[in-house]
C-alpha positions in Angstrom: 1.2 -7.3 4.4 2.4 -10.8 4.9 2.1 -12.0 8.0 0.1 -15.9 7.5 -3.6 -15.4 9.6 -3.8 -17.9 12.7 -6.8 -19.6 11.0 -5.1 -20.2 7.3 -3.5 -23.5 8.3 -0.1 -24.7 7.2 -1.6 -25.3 3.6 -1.8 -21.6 3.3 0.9 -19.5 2.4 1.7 -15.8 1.9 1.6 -15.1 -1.7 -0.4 -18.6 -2.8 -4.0 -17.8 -4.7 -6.8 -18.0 -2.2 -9.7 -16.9 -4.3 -9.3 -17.3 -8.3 -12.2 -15.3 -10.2 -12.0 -16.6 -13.9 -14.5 -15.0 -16.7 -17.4 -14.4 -13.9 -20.7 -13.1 -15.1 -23.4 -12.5 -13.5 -26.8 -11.5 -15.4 -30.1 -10.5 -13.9 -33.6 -11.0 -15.9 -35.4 -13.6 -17.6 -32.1 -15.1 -19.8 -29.8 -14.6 -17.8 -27.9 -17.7 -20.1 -28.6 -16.0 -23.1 -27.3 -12.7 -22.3 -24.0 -14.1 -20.9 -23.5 -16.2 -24.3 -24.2 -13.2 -26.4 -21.5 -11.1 -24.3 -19.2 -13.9 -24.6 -19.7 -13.5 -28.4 -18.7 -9.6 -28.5 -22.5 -8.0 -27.5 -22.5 -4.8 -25.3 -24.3 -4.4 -21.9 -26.9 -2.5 -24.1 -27.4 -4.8 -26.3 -28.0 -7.5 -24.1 -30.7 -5.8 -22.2 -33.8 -7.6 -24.0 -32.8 -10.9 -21.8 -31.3 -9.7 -19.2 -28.9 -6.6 -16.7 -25.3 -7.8 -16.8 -24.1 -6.8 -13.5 -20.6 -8.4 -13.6 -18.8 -9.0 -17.2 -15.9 -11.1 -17.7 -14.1 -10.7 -14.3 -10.8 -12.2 -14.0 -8.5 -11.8 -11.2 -6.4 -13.3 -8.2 -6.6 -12.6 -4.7 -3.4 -13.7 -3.3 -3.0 -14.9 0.3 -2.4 -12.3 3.1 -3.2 -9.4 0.5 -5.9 -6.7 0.9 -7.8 -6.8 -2.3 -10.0 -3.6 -3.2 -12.5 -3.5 -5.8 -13.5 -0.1 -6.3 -16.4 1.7 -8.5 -19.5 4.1 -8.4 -22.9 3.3 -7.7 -24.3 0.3 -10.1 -20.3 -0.4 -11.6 -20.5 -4.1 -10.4 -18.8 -4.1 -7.0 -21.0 -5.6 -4.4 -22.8 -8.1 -6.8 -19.0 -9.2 -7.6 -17.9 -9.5 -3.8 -21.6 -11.6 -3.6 -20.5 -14.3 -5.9 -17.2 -15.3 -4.4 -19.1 -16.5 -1.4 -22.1 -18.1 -3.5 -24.5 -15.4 -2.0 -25.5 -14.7 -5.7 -25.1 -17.1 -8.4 -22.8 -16.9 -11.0 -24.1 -17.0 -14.5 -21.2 -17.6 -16.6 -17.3 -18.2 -15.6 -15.3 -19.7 -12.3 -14.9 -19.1 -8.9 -12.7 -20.9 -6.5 -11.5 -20.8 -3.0 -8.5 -21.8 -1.9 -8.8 -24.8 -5.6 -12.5 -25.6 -4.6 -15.0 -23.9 -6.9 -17.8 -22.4 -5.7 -19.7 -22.0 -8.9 -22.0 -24.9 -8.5 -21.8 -25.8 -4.7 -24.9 -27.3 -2.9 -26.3 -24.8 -0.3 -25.2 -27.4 1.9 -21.4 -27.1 0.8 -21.7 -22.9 0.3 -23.0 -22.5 4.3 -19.3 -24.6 5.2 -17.5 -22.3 3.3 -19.3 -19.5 4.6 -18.9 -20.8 7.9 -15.2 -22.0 7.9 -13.5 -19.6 5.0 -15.4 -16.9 4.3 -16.2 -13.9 7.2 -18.4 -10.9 5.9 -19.2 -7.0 7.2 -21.9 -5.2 6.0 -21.9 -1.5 5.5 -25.2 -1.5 7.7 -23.4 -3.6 10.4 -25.8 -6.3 10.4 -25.8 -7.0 14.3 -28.3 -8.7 16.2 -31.1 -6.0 18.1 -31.9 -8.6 20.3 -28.7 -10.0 21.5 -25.7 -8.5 23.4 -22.7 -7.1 21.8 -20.4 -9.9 23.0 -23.0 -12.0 21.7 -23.0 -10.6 18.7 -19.3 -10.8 18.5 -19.4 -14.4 19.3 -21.6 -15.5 17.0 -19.1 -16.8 13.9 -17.9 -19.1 16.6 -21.6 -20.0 17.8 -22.5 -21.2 14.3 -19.4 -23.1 14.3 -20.1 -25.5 17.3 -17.7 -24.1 19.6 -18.4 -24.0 23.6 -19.8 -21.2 24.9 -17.0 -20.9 27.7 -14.4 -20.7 24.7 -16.4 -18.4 22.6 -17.2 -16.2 25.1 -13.2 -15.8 26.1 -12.0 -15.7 22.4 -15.2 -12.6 21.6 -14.4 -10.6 24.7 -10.6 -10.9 23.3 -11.7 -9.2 19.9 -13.9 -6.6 21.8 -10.9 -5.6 23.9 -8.4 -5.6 20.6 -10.9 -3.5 18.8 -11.4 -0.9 21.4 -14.7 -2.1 23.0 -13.6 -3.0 26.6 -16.6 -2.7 29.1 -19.3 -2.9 26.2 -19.8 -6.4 26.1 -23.4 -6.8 27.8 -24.9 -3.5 26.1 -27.0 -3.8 23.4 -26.3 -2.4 19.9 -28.8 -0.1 20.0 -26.7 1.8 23.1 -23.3 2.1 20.8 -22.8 4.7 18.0 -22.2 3.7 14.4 -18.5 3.6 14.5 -18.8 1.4 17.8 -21.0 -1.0 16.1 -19.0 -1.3 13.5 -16.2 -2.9 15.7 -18.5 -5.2 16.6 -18.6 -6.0 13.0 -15.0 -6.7 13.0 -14.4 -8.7 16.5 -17.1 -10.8 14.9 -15.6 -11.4 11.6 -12.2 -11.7 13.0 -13.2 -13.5 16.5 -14.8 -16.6 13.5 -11.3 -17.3 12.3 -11.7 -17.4 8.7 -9.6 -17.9 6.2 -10.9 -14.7 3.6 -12.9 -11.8 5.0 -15.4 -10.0 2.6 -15.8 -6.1 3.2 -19.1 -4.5 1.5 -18.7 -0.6 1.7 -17.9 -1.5 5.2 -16.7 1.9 6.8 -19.2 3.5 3.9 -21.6 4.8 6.3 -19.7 6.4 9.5 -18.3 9.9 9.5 -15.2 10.6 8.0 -13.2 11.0 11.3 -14.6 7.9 12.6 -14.1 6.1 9.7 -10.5 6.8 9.3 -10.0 5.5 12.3 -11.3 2.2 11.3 -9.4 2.4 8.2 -6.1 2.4 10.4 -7.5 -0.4 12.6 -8.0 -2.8 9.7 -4.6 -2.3 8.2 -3.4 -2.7 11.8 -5.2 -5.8 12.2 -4.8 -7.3 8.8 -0.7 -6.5 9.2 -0.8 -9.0 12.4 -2.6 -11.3 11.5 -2.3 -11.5 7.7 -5.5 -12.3 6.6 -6.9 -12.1 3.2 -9.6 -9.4 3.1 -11.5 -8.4 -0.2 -13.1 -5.0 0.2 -15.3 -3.5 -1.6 -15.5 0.8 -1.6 -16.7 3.8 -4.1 -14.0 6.0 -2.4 -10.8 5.9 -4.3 -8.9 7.3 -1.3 -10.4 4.6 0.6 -8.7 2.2 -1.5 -5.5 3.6 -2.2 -4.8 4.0 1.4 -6.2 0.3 2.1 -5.3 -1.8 -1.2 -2.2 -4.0 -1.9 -3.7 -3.9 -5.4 -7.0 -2.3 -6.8 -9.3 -3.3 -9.1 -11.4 -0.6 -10.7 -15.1 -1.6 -12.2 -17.0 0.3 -14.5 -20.9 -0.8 -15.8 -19.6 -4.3 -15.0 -16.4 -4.5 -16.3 -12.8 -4.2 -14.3 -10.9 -1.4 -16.8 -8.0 -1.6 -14.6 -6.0 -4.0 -12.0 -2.8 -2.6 -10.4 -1.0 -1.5 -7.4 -1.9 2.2 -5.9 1.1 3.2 -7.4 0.1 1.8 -10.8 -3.4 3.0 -11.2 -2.5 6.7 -9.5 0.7 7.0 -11.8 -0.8 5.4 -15.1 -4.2 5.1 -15.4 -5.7 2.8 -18.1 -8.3 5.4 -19.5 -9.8 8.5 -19.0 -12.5 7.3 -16.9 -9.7 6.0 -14.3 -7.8 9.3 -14.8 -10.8 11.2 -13.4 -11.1 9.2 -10.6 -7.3 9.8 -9.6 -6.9 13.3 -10.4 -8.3 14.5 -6.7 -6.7 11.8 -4.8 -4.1 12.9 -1.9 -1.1 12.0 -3.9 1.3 12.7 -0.7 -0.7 9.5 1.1 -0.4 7.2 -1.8 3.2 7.2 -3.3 5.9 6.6 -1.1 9.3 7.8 -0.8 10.9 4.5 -3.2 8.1 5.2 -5.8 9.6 8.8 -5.7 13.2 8.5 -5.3 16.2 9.6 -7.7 19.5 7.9 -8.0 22.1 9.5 -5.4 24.6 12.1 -6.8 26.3 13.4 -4.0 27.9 10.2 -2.6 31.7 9.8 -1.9 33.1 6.5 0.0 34.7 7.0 3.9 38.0 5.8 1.9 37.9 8.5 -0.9 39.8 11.3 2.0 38.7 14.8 2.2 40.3 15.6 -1.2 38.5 13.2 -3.1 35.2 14.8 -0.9 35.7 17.9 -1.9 36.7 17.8 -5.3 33.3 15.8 -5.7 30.9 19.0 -3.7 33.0 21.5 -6.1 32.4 19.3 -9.4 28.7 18.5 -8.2 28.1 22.6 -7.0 26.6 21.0 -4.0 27.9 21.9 -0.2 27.4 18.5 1.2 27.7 14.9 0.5 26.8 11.8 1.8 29.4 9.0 2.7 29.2 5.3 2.5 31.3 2.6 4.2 32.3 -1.0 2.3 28.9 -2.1 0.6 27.3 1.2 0.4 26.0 1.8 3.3 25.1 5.1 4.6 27.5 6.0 7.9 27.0 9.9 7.8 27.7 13.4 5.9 30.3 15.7 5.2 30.5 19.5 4.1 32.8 21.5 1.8 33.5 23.8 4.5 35.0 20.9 6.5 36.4 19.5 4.3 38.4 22.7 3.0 39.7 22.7 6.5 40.9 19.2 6.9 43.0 19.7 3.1 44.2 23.1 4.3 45.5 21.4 7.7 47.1 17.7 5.8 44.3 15.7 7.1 43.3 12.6 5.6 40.8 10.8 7.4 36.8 11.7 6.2 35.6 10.4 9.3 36.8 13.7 11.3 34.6 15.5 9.6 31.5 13.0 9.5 28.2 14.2 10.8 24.9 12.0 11.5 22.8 12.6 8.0 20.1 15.2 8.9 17.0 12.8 7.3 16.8 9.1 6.6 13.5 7.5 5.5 12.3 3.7 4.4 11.5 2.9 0.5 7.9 2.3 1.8 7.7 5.6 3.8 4.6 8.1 2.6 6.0 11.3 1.1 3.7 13.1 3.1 5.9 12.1 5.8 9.3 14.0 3.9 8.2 17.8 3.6 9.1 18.2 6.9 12.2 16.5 6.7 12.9 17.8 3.7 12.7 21.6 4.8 15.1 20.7 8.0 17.8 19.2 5.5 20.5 20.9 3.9 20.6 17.3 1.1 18.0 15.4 -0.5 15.9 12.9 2.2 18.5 10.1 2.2 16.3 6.6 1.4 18.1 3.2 2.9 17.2 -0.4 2.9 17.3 -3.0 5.7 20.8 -3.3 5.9 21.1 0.7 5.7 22.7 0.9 2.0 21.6 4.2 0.6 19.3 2.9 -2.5 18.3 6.7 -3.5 17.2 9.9 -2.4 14.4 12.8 -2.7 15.3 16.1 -3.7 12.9 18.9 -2.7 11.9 19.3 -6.4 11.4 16.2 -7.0 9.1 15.9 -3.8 7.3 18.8 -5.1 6.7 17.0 -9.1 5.6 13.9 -7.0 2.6 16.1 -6.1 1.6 17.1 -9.4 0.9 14.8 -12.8 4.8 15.8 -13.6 7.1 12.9 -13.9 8.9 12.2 -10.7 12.1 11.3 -12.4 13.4 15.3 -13.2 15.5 15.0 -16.1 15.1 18.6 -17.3 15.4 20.6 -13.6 19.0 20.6 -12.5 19.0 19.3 -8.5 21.4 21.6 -7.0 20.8 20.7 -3.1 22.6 22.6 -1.2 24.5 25.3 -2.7 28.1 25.7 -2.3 29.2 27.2 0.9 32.8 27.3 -0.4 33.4 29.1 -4.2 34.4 26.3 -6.8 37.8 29.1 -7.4 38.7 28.6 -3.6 38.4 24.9 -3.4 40.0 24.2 -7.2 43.2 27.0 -5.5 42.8 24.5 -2.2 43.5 21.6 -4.4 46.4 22.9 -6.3 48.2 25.0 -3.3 48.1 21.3 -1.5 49.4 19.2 -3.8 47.5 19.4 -7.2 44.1 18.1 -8.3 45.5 14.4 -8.2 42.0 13.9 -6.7 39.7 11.3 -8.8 36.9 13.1 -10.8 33.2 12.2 -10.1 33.0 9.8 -12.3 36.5 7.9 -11.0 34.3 8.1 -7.3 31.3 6.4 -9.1 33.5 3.8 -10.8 34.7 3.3 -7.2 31.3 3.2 -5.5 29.7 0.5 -8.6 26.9 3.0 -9.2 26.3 7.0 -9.9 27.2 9.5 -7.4 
């Protein structure tokens, strides 16, 4: 997710920090100052309850440009008093906050309601729309606030209604849409304003599950065009693992873990964050290159049909994949073929080569392979850009993924497919045709620069 947002300006880049959260704390009560310098000093949330409720502790992370950043916990963790302070709606009792290098911790109300304005878009769980007002002007409104013409504003809202579904809504009120609908509004408001950062609060928290998944795929959609920065803020952990770039996961205050899906799902910091993984939909998380196994099976289009075959009988598989100059993928072969091209003198693979029965991205979900994987007679094939085979799947393996088993499976011997042909006929093949001159498997990796 790196496309740069319209509204970031040139000084904004992919990948650059645009909200730096350093040592935040944020402390409710009568010393709030007291409570954050006794925490500082080592004290416990219980302990510093005499002056004061420490709703955020010691928060430090980055949000990088273009990134979705989730910040996930239960009811009374920390989470929407931390998304509060990095717009100065709550004030931060200990630690530093800054936007794109300009710190917020300390800002006139003056200087907060410019950020607000110009960097910082928000949507509520509880939409937060206007009774009163239309719902295109309710989408307009960023812009309104900003000084912008009502001609313009009124052409760039309806643009936002239409992209977010709402064509033909734009005089009702919000009274006459459902939740979901009103929720859009949300969104052609926040995105409509042109911000730099937009803050999510439980945002989709409220709407039915159907409903809200469907937002869930318009925000990702969204946020992949335009590449904006989006903190969001959620108790549901698949919620976050389907949204997130990276996840941070609170607890009384506290983040006990910052990490990718991948990392948290895979290697969970604690016991806390294990039981918050152990029900999540594994298959829509973890993708095919988290998942993927060095390729065995591989022979080059220059090897010939002997080499091919020698490589399926040493292997005990039935088919192989083939790879042109610089490893990339051009097709399959199977021992059966191959027996027949050795048995007639031929010595070109490519008579034999068939398309490979199922090729997938690194970044594809594995609950997109079962199907694939039952269709194919070989591990789901896994290619890069310039189609060089970087690994594949084995059904096994796609099976572990599932399961708190490692995904890597050393100990379970991948034999996909079976031989068609007996290792005794294809060694008597080899010999009746000239001998098993043939390089071994390990001659074909040597040949290759990696491991069949």
């Amino acid at each position: 997710m790196s496309h740069q947002n319209v509204g970031q300006g040139a000084d904004a880049k992919p990948g650059e920090i645009a909200i730096s959260v350093d040592h935040a704390t944020k402390v409710f009560g009568r010393r709030p100052k007291e409570a954050a310098k006794r925490l500082r000093a080592g004290a416990s949330r219980e302990e510093v309850k005499p002056f004061g409720t420490a709703a955020v502790i010691d928060a430090s992370f980055d949000v990088r440009v273009g990134e979705i950043f989730v910040v996930m916990g239960l009811s009374g963790s920390g989470k929407s008093t931390l998304i509060r302070l990095l717009n100065g709606l709550g004030d931060t009792t200990d630690g530093s906050i800054s936007v794109f290098g300009h710190e917020i911790v300390g800002m006139s109300a003056a200087e907060l309601r410019k950020v607000r304005r110009e960097q910082m878009a928000m949507v509520f769980q509880h939409f937060a729309l206007f009774p009163h007002r239309t719902v295109l002007e309710n989408a307009a409104y960023g812009l309104e606030i900003q000084g912008v013409p009502v001609e313009e504003r009124g052409e760039r809202a309806r643009g936002w209604l239409s992209r977010v579904g709402l064509d033909g809504w734009a005089d009702s009120l919000p009274g006459e849409l459902s939740g979901g609908m009103q929720q859009r509004v949300g969104l052609a408001r926040a995105f409509a304003a042109g911000t730099r950062i937009l803050l999510m609060d439980e945002a989709f928290s409220a709407l039915d599950p159907l409903i809200r998944r469907e937002m869930q795929e318009l925000l990702v959609e969204l946020q992949q065009e335009l590449g904006m920065t989006i903190v969001f803020i959620t108790h549901d952990l698949n919620e976050a693992m389907f949204l997130g770039d990276r996840i941070a996961v609170m607890r009384d205050g506290r983040i006990v873990q910052l990490g990718t899906p991948n990392d948290i799902l895979t290697d969970p910091a604690n016991d806390y964050v294990a039981q918050f993984v152990q029900d999540v939909d594994r298959a829509r998380v973890l993708t095919a290159g988290d998942v993927m196994e060095p390729p065995r099976a591989v022979v080059p289009a220059s090897a010939g049909p002997r080499a091919a075959l020698k490589a399926m009988r040493d292997l005990q598989t039935s088919a192989c994949f083939v790879t042109s100059a610089g490893r990339k993928l051009i097709g399959v072969v199977r021992d059966k073929d191959m027996l027949r091209l050795v048995r007639d003198g031929g010595t070109n693979i490519s008579d034999a080569l068939k398309p490979t029965p199922s090729i997938v991205s690194p970044d594809q979900l594995i609950a997109e392979l079962f199907e694939l994987a039952v269709e194919s007679p070989l591990p789901v094939a896994v290619v890069d850009e310039q189609d060089r085979l970087i690994g594949v799947v084995p059904r096994v393996t796609l099976l572990a993924s599932l399961t708190n088993l490692p995904t890597m499976t050393t100990e379970i011997p991948i034999i996909e497919p079976t031989p068609d042909v007996p290792g005794a006929i294809i060694t008597a093949t080899l010999e009746a045709t000239g001998g098993t001159g043939s390089p071994a498997v390990g001659d074909l990796a040597t040949t290759e620069g990696g491991a069949l």
